[in-house]
N, C-alpha and C positions, 0 to 999 in steps of 0.2 A: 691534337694531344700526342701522337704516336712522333708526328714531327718533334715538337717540343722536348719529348723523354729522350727516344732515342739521338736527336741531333744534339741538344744543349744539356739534359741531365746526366746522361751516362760518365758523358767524359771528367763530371765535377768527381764521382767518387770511383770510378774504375782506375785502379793502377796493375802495373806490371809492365813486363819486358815490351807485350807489343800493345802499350798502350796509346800509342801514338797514330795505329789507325783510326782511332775513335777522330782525329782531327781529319780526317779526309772527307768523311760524312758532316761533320761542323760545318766546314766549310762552304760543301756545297750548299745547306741548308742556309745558311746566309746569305747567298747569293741568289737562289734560285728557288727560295720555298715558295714561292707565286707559282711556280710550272706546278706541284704537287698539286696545289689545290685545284686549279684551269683545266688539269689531267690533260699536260701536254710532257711532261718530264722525261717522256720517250723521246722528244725530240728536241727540248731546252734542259740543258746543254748540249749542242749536236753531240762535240767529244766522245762526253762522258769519261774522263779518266775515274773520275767516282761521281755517285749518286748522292742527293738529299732523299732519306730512306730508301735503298737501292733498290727492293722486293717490291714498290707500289707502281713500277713501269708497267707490271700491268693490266694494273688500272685504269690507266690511261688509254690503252689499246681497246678495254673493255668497252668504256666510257666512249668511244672513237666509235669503235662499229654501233652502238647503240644509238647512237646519234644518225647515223646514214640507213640505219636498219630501217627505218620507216618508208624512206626510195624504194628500195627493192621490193618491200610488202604491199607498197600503193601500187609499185607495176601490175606482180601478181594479181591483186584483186581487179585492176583497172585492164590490163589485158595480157593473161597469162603467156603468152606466145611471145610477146614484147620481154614481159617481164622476167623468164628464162631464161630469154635468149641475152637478156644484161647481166643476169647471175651468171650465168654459166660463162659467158666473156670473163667477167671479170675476175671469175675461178681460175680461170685459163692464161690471164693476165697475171695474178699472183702467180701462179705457179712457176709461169716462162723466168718473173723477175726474180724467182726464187734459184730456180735453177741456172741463170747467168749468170745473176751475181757469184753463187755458189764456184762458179765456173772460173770468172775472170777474178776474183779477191783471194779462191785459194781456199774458201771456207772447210771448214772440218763437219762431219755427219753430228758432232754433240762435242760441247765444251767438256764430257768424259776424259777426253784426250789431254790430260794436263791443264785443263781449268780455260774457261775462254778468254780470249782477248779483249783489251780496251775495244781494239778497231770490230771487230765480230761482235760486242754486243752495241757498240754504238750505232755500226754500220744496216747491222743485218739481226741479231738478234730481238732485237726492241721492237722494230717497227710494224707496224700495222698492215701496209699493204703487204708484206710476206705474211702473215701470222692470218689472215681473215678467211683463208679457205672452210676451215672447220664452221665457223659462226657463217658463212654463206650458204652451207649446207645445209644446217640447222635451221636457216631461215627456210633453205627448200623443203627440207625434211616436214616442216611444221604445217607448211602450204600443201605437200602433199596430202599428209594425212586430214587435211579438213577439207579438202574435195574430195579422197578415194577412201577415206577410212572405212566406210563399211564395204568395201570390197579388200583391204588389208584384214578388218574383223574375222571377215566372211572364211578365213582357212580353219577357222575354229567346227566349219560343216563337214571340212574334209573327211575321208577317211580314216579310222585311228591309226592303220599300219602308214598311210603316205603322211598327217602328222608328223608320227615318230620319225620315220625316214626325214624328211622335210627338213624337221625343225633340229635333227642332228650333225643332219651335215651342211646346216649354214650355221650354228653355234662353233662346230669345228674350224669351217673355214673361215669366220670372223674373228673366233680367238688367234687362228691362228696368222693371220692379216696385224691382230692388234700385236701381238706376241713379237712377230719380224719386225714390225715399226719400232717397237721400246727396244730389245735386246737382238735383235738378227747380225745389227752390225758387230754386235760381243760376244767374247766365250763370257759361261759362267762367272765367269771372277769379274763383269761389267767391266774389265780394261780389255778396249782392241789389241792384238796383238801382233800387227801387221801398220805399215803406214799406208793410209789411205790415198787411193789416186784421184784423179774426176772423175773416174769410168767409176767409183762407188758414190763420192762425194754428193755430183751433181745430179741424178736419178732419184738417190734417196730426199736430197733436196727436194727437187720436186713435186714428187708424189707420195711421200711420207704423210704427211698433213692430210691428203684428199683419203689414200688408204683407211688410213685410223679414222676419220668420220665416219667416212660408208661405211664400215663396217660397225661402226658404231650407231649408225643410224636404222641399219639393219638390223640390230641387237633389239632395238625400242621395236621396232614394227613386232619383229618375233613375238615379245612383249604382250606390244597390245593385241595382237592376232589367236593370241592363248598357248602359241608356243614355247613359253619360256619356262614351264616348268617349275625346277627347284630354284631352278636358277631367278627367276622372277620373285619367286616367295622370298626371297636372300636380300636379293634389291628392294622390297615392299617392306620389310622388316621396320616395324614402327619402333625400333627400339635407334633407328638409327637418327630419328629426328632429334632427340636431345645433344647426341653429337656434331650432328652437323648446325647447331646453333655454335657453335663453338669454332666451326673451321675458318671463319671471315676472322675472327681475332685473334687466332693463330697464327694466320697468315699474316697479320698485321705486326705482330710481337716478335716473333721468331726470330727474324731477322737480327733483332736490335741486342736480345740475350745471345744470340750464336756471336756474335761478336763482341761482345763484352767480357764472352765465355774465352774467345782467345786472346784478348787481351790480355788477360791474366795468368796464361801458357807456360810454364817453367818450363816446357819440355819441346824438342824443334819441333817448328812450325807444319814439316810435311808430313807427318804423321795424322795432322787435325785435316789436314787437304786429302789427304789419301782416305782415311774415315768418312770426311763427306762428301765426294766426290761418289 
């Protein structure tokens, strides 16, 4: 349905100055709406100068680890030792290809910088074997806590004084872990201000992705360990499940009205890039 509206309806009643990207998204959709539904569109059209619904790539990545997620869980339960030792390879392997690539194409820390490239989201942006460290984690993350959880539980016996201690300066040093990954590379104003070299490029490449899990994964233990405080009662808040029934079709929509939105632009163009950038 999302295909349908946004590839073949939009462009029936959208006019204005730039209405004529609406025919870039047509097109592909013509050609290639079989990779949308297969959930391979990250990688049919290699290209990609434009996408059939551009935001569903990744879904396709999602759909991708979910399907191999099963290997890595039948290791673990089948023998933990084996089964590590292939996650954590193949952590090790995204990363290296992250940071190569990063290295030899010239890649940039975030499409911030002036908006990304055809060749950057076709090459490197999309694809899966860079993008899986986080959801490899996750996998270990989940395996751990259902062998060690009641010794993770168990800080909730602690001390009250070593708790508070504890559990403040690993919320500090995780936020501030997650804080460097999204904006370290920026001032305030989220534009770098400075041209980036390898000597920034390619490290943040790297270990960007594994940073923000762990510490993200550290966040959840806190969590379930009874550390999390207010901070816990914030994330628990049942007020947030009616919203988040709504964020899968957000995500699905968004895309098709933000473009439709500048088709219709009286006013130049990089003022709408600058806003959402």
């Amino acid at each position: 349905m999302v295909i349908l509206v946004q590839a073949f309806l939009y462009r029936q009643f959208i006019t204005g100055p730039f209405a004529q990207i609406m025919q870039a998204g047509h097109d592909q959709c013509v050609k290639y709406w079989w990779s949308n539904l297969l959930y391979v569109n990250n990688f049919v059209p290699w290209s990609m100068p434009a996408a059939c619904v551009g935001q569903t790539w990744y879904l396709s990545n999602d759909m991708q680890f979910f399907m191999i997620a099963p290997v890595y869980i039948w290791l673990l339960w089948k023998s933990p030792s084996i089964g590590n030792l292939v996650l954590w390879m193949s952590v090790l392997l995204s990363m290296s290809a992250s940071g190569l690539a990063t290295w030899f194409y010239e890649f940039r820390t975030t499409p911030l910088r002036g908006g990304i490239t055809s060749k950057e989201f076709a090459y490197f942006y999309t694809k899966p074997y860079f993008r899986i460290v986080p959801y490899l984690v996750g996998i270990f993350g989940g395996w751990l806590f259902h062998v060690k959880g009641d010794v993770i539980r168990s800080a909730v016996k602690l001390k009250p004084l070593v708790k508070l201690l504890l559990s403040v300066e690993l919320w500090i040093v995780t936020i501030a872990v997650e804080y460097a990954v999204v904006f370290g590379i920026h001032n305030e104003a989220g534009i770098a201000p400075t041209e980036e070299s390898r000597s920034i490029t390619v490290p943040y490449a790297t270990f960007s992705r594994l940073a923000w899990s762990l510490a993200l994964l550290t966040q959840i233990y806190l969590c379930e360990a009874g550390l999390g405080g207010p901070i816990n009662a914030f994330l628990s808040w049942r007020g947030w499940l009616p919203i988040s029934r709504l964020t899968y079709s957000v995500y699905l929509l968004h895309y098709g009205i933000d473009i439709a939105w500048v088709a219709q632009l009286r006013h130049v163009w990089q003022y709408y890039l600058t806003l959402r950038w």
